[in-house]
C-alpha positions in Angstrom: -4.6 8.0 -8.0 -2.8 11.0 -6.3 0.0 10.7 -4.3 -2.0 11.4 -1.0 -4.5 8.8 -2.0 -1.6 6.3 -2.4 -0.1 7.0 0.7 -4.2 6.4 2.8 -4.5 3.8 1.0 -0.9 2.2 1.8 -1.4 3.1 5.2 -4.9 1.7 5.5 -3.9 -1.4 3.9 -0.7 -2.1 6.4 -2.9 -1.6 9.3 -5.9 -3.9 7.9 -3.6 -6.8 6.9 -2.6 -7.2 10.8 -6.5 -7.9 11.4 -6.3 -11.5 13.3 -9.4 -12.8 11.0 -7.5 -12.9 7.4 -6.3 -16.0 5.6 -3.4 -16.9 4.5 -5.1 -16.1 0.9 -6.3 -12.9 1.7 -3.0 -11.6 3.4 -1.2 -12.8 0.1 -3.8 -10.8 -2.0 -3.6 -7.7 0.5 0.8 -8.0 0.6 0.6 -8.2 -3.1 -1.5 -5.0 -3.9 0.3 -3.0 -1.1 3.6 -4.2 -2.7 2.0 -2.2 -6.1 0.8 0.6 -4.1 4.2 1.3 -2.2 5.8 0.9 -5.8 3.7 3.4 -7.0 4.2 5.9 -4.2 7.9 5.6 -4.8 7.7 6.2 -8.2 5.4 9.4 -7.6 8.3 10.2 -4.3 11.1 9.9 -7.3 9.0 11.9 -9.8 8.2 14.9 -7.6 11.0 14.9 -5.2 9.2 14.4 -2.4 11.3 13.3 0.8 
């Protein structure tokens, strides 16, 4: 994905995992995966010295 993809989708995900309907096991797999994406757009941040 592109950086501007990564950054929707982070920002998509931390809005949706405050939804008052998830389970515990889905707000585990949803913290996970936006734990990966936030890693990834700091590694794409780093790479292209974006502030």
């Amino acid at each position: 994905m592109k950086y501007k993809e990564l950054q929707i989708t982070k920002h998509s995900l931390q809005h949706y995992i405050r939804r008052p309907t998830a389970t515990s096991k889905e707000l585990s797999e949803e913290r996970h995966l936006l734990v990966k994406i936030t890693n990834e757009v700091d590694k794409l941040k780093e790479r292209h010295g974006i502030n």
